[in-house]
DODO-22154 format. One record per atom (N, C-alpha, C): residue number from 1; atom name; y, z, x. Coordinates in steps of 0.2 Angstrom, whole numbers, plus 2048, in hexadecimal, padded with zeros to 3 digits. Atoms other than C-alpha are relative to their C-alpha. Example, Ala and Ser with C-alpha at 12.3 -4.5 7.8 and 13.67 -1.06 7.14 Angstrom:
% DODO-22154
num = 1 atomo = N y = 7FA z = 800 x = 804
num = 1 atomo = CA y = 7EA z = 827 x = 83E
num = 1 atomo = C y = 806 z = 800 x = 804
num = 2 atomo = N y = 7FA z = 7FF x = 7FC
num = 2 atomo = CA y = 7FB z = 824 x = 844
num = 2 atomo = C y = 805 z = 803 x = 7FC
***
This chain:
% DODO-22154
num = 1 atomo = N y = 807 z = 802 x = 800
num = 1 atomo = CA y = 800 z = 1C7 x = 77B
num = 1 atomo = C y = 7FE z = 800 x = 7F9
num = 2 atomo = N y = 805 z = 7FE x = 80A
num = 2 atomo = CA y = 7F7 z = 1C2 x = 769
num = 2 atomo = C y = 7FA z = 801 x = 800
num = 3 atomo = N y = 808 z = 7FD x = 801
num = 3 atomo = CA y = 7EA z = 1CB x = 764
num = 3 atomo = C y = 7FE z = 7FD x = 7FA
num = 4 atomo = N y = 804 z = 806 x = 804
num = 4 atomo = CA y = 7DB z = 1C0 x = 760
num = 4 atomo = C y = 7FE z = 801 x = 7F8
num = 5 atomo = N y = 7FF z = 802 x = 809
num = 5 atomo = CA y = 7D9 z = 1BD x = 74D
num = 5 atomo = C y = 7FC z = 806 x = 7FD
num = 6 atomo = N y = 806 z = 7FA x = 803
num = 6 atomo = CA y = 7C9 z = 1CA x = 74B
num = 6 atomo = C y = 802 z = 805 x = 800
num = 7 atomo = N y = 7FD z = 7FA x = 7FF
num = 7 atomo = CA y = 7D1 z = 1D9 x = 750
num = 7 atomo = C y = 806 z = 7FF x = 7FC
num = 8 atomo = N y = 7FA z = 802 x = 806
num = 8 atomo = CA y = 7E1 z = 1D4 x = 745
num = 8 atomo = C y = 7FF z = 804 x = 7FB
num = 9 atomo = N y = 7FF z = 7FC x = 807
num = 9 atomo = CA y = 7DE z = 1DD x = 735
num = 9 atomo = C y = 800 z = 808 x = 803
num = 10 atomo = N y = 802 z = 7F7 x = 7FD
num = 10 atomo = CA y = 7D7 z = 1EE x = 73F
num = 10 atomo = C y = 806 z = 801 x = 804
num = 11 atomo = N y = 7FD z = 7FC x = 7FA
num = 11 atomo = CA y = 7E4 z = 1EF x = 74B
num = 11 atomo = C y = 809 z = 7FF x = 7FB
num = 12 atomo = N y = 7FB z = 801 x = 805
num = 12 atomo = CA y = 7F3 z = 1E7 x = 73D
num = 12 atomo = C y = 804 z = 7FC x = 802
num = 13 atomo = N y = 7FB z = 805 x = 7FC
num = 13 atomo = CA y = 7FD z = 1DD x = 74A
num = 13 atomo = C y = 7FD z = 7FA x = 803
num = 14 atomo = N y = 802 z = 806 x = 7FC
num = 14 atomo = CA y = 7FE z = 1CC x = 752
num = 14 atomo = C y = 7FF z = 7FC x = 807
num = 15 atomo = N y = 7FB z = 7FF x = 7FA
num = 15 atomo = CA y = 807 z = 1CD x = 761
num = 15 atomo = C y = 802 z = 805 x = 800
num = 16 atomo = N y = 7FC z = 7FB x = 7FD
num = 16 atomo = CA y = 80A z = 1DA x = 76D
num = 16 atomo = C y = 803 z = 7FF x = 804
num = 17 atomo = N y = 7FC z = 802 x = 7FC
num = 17 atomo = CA y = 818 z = 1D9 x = 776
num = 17 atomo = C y = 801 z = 806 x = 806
num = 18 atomo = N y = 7FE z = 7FB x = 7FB
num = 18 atomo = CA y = 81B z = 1E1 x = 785
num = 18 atomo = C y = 804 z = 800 x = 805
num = 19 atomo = N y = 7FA z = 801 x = 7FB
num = 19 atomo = CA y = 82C z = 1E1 x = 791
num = 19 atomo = C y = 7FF z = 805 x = 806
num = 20 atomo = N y = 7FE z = 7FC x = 7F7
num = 20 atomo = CA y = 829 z = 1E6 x = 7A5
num = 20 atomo = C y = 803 z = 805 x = 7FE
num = 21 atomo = N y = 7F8 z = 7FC x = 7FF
num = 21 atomo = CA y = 83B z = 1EA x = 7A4
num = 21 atomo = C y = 801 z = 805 x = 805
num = 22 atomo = N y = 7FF z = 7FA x = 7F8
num = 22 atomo = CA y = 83B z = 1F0 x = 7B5
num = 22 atomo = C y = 7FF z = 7F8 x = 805
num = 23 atomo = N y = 800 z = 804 x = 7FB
num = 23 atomo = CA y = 83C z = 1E6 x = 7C6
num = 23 atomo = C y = 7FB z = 806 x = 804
num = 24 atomo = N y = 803 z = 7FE x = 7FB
num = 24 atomo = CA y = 833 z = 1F5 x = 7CE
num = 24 atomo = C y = 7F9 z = 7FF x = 7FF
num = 25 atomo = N y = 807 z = 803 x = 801
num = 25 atomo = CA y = 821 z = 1F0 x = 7D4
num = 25 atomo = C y = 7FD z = 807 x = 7FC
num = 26 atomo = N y = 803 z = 7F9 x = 800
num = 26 atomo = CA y = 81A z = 203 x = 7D1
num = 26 atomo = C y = 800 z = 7FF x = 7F9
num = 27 atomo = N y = 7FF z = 800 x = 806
num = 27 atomo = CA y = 820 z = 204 x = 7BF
num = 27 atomo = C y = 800 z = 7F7 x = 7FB
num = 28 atomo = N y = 801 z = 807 x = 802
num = 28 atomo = CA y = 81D z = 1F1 x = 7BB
num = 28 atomo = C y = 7F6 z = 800 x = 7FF
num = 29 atomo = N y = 80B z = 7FF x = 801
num = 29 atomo = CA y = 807 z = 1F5 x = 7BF
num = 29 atomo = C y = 800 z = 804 x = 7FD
num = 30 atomo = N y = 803 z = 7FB x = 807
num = 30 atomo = CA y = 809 z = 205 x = 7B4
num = 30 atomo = C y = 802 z = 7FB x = 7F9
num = 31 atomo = N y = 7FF z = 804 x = 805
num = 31 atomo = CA y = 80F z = 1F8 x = 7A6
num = 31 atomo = C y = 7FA z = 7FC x = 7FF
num = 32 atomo = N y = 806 z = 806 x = 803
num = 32 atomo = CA y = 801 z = 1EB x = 7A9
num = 32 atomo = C y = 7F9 z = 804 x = 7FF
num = 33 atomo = N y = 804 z = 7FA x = 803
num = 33 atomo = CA y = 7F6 z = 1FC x = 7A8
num = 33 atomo = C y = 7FE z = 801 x = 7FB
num = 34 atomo = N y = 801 z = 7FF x = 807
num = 34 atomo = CA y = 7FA z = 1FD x = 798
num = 34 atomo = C y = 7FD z = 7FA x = 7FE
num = 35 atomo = N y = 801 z = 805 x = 805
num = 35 atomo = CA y = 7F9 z = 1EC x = 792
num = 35 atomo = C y = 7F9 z = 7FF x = 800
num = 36 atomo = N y = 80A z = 801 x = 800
num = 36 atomo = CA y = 7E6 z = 1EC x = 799
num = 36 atomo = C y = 7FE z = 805 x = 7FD
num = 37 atomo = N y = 800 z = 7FC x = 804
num = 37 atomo = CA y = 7E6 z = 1FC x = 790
num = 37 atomo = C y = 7FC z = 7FD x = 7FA
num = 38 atomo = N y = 7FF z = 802 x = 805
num = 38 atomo = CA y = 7EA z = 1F3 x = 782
num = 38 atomo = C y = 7FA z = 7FB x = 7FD
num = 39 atomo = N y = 805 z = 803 x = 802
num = 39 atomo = CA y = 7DE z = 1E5 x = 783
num = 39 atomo = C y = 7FC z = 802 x = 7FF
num = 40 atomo = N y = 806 z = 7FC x = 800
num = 40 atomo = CA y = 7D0 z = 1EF x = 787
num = 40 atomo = C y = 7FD z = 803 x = 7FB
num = 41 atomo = N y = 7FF z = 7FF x = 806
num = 41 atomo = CA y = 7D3 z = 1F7 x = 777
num = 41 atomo = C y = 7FE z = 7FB x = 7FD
num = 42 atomo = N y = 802 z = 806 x = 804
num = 42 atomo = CA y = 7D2 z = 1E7 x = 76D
num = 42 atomo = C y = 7F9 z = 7FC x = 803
num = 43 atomo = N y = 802 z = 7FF x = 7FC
num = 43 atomo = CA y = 7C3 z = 1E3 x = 777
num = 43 atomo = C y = 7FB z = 803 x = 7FD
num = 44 atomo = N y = 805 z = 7FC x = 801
num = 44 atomo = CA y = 7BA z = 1F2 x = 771
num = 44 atomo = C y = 800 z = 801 x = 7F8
num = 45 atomo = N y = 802 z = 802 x = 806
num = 45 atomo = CA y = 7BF z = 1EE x = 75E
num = 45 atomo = C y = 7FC z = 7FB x = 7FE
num = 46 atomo = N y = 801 z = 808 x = 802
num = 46 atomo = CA y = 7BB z = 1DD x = 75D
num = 46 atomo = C y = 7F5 z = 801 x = 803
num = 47 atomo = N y = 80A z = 800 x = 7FF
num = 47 atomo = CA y = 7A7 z = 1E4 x = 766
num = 47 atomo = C y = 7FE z = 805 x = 7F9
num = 48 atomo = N y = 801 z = 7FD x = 805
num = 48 atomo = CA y = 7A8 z = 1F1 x = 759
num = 48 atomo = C y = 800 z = 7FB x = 7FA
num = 49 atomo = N y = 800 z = 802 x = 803
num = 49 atomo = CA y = 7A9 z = 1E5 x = 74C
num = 49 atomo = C y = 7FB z = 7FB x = 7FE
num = 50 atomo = N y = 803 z = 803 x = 7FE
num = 50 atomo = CA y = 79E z = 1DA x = 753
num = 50 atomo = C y = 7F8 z = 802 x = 7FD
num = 51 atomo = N y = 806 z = 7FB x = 800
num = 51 atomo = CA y = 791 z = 1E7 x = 754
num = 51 atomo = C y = 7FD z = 802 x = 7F7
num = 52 atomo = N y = 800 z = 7FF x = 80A
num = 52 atomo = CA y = 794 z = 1EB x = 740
num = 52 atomo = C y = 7FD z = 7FC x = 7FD
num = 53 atomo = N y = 802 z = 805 x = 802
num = 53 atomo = CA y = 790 z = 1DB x = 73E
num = 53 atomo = C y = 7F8 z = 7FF x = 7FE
num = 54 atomo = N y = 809 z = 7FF x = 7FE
num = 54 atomo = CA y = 780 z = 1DC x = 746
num = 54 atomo = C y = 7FC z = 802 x = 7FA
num = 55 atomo = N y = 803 z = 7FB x = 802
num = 55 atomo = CA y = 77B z = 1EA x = 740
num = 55 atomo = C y = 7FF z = 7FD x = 7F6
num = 56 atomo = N y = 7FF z = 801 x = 805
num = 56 atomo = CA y = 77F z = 1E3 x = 72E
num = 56 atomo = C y = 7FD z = 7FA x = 7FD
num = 57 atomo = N y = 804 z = 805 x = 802
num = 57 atomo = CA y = 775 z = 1D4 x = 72F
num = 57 atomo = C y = 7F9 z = 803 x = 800
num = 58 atomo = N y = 807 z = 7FC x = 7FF
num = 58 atomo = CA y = 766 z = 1DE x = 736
num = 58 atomo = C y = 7FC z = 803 x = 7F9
num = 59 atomo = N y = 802 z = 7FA x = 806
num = 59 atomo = CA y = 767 z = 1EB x = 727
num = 59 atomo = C y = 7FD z = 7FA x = 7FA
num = 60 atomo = N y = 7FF z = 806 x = 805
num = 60 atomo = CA y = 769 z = 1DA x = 71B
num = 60 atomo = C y = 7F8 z = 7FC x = 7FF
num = 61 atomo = N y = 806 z = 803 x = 800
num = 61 atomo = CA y = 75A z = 1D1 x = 721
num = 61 atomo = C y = 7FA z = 805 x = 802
num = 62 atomo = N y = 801 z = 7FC x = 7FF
num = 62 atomo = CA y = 751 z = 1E2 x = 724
num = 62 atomo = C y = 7F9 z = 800 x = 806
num = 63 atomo = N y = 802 z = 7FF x = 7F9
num = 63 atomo = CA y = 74D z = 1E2 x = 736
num = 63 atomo = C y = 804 z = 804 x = 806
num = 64 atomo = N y = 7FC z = 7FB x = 7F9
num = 64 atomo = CA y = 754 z = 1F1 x = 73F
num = 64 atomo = C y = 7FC z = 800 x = 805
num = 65 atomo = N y = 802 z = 804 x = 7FB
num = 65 atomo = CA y = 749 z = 1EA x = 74D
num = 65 atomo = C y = 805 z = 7FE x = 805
num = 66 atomo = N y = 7FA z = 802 x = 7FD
num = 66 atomo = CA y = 757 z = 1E1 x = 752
num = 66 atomo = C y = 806 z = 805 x = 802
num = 67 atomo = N y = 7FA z = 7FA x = 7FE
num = 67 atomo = CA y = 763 z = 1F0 x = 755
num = 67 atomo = C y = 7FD z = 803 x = 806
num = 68 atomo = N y = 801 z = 7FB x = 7FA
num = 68 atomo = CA y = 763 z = 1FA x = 763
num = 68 atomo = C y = 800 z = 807 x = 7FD
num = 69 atomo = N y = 801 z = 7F8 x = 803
num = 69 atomo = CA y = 75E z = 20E x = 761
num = 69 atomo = C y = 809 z = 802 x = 800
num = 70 atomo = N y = 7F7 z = 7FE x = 802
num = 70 atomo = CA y = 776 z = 210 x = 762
num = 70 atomo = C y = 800 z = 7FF x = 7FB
num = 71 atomo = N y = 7F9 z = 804 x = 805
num = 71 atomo = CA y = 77A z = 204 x = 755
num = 71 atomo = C y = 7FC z = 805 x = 7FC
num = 72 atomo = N y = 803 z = 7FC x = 805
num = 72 atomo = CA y = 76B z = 20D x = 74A
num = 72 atomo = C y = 802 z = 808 x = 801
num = 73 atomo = N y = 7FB z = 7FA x = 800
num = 73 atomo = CA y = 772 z = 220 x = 74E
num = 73 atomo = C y = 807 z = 7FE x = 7FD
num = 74 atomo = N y = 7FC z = 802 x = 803
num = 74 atomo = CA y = 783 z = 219 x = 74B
num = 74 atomo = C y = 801 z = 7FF x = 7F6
num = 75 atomo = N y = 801 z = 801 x = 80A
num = 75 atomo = CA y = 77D z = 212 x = 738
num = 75 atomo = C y = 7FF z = 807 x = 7FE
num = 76 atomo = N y = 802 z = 7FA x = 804
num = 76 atomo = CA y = 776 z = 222 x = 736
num = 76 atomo = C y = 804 z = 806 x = 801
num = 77 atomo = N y = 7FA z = 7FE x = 801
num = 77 atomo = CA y = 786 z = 22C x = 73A
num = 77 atomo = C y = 804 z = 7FF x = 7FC
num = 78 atomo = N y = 7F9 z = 802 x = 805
num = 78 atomo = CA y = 792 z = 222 x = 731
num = 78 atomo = C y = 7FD z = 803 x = 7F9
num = 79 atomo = N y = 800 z = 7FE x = 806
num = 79 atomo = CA y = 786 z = 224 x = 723
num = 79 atomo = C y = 800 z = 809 x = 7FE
num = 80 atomo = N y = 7FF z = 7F9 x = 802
num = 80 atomo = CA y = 784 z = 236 x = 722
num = 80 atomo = C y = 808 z = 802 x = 800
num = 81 atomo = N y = 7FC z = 7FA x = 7FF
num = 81 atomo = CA y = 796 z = 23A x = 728
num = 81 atomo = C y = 806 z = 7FB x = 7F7
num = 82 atomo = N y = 7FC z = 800 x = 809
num = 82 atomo = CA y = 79C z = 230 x = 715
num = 82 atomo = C y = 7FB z = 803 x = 7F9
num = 83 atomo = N y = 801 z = 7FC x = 807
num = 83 atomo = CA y = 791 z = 23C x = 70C
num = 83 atomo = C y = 803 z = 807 x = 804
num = 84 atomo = N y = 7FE z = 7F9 x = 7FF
num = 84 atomo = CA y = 799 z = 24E x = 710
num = 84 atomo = C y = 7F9 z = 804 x = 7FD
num = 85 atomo = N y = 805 z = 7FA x = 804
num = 85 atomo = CA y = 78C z = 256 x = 703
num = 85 atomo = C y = 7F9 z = 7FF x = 803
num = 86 atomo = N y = 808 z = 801 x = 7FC
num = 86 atomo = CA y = 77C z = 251 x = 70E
num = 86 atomo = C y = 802 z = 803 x = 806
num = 87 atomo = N y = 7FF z = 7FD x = 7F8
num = 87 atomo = CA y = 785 z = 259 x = 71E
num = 87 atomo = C y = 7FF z = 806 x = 7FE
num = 88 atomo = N y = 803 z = 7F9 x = 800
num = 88 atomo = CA y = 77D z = 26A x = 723
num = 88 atomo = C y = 806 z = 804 x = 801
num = 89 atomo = N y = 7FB z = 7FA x = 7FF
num = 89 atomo = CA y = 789 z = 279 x = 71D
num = 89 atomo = C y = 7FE z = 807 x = 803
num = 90 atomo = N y = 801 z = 7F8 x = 7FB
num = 90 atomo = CA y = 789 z = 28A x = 728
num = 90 atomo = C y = 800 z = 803 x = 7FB
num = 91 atomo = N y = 7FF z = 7FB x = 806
num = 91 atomo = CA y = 784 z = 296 x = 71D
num = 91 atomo = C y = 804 z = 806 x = 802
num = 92 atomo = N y = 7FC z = 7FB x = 800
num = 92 atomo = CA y = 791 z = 2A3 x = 718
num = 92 atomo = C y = 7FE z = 808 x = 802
num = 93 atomo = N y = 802 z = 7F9 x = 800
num = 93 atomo = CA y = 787 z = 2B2 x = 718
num = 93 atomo = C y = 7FC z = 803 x = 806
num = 94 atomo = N y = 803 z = 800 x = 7FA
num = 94 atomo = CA y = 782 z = 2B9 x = 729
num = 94 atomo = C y = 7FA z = 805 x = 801
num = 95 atomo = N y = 809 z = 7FC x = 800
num = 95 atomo = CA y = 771 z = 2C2 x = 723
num = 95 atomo = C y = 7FC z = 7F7 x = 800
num = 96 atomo = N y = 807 z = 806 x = 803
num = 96 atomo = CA y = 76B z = 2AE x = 71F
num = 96 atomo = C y = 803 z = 7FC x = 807
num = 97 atomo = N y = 801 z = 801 x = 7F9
num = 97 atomo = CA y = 76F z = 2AA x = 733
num = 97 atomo = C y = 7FA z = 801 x = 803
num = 98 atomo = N y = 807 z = 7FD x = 7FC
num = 98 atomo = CA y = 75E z = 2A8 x = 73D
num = 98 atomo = C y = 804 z = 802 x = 807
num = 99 atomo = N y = 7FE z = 7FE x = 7F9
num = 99 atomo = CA y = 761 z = 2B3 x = 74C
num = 99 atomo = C y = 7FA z = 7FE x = 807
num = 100 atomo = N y = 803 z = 804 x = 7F9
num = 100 atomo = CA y = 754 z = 2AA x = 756
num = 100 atomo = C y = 7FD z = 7F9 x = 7FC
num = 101 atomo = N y = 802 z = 808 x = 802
num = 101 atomo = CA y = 74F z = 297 x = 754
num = 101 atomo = C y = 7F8 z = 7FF x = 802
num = 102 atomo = N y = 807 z = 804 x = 7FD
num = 102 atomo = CA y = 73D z = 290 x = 757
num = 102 atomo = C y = 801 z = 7FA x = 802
num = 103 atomo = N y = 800 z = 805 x = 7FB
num = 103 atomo = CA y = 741 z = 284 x = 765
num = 103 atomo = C y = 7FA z = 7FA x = 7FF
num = 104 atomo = N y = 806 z = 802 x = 7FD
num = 104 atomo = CA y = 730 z = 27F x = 767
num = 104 atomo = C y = 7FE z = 7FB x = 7F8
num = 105 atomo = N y = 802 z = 802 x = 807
num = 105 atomo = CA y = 72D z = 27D x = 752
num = 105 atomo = C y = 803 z = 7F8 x = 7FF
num = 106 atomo = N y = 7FA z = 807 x = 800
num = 106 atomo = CA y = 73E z = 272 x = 752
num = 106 atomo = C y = 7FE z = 7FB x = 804
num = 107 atomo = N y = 802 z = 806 x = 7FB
num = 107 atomo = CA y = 738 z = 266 x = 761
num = 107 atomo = C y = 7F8 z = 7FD x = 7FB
num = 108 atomo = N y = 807 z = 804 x = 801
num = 108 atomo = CA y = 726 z = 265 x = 758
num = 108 atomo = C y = 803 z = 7FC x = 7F9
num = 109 atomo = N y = 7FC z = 804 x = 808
num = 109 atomo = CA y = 730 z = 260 x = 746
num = 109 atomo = C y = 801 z = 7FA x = 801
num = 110 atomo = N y = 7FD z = 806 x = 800
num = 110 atomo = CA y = 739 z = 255 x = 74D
num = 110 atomo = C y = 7FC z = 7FA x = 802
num = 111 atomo = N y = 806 z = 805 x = 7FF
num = 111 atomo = CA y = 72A z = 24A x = 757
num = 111 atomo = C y = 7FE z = 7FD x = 7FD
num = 112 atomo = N y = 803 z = 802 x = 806
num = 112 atomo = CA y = 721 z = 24A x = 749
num = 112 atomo = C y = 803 z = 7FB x = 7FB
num = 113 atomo = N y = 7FA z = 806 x = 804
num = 113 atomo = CA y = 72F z = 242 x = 73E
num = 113 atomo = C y = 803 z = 7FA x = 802
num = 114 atomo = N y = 800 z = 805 x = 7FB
num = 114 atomo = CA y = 732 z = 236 x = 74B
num = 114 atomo = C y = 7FD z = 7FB x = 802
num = 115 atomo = N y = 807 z = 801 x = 7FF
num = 115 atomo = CA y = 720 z = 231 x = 74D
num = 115 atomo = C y = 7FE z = 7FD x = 7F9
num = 116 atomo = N y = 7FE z = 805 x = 804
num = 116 atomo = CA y = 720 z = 22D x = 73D
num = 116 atomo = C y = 803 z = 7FC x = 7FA
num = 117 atomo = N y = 7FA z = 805 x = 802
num = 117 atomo = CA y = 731 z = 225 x = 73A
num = 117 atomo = C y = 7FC z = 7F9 x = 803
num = 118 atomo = N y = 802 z = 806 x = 7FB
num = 118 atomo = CA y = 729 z = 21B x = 748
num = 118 atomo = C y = 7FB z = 7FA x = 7FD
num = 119 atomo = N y = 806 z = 803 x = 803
num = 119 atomo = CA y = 719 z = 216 x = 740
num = 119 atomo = C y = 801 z = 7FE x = 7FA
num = 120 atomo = N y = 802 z = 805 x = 809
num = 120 atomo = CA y = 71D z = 212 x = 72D
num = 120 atomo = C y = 805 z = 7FA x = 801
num = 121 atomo = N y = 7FC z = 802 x = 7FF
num = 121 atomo = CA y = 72C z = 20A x = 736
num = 121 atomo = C y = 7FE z = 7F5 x = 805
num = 122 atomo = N y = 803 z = 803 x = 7FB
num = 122 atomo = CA y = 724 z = 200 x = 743
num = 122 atomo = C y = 805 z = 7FF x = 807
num = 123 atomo = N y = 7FC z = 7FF x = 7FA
num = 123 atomo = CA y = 734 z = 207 x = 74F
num = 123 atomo = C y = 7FC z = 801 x = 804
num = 124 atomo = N y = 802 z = 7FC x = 7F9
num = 124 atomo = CA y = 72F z = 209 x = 761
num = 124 atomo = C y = 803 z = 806 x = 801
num = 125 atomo = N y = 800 z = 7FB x = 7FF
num = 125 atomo = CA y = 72F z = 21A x = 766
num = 125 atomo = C y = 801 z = 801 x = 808
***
């Protein structure tokens, strides 16, 4: 089978070959199993790239409008998980652990911050 031209670089081959190598029906459907596996897989790169795309025209002409609430979670994963030094570290010393949380404080923060991401933003909420 050749894997179409887009997927090519990510996945590094051209062709996958795949050999039955059986006459039994039983063990010949676990092989085509696989091969739709396999497609499935190229499939799911070739949308992820797609998607990259997207998102990468959106940011360019700067209308994250256009994105869906995933693709932007996504942006904003990848971006944090290539800074290490902005990821939140557990503190070592277990006198500076809160031993209870303000549920109620945390849900009203976060509202608020969302409310007006939403507003300077002109996101739907």
């Amino acid at each position: 089978m050749r894997v179409p031209l887009d997927p090519v670089h990510t996945v590094g081959i051209e062709h996958v070959v795949r050999s039955l190598r059986t006459s039994d029906h039983r063990t010949a459907l676990e092989h085509y199993r696989t091969a739709q596996a396999v497609q499935e897989e190229l499939a799911a790169i070739r949308q992820g790239r797609a998607t990259a795309a997207r998102s990468e025209a959106a940011i360019a002409a700067g209308d994250l409008n256009r994105l869906s609430h995933r693709e932007i979670e996504a942006l904003v994963v990848d971006w944090f998980a290539a800074r290490p030094d902005l990821q939140p570290v557990a503190p070592i010393d277990p006198d500076d652990i809160a031993t209870e949380i303000d549920w109620k404080g945390v849900a009203d923060e976060t509202a608020a911050s969302r409310s007006a991401f939403c507003r300077t933003t002109g996101f739907p909420h």
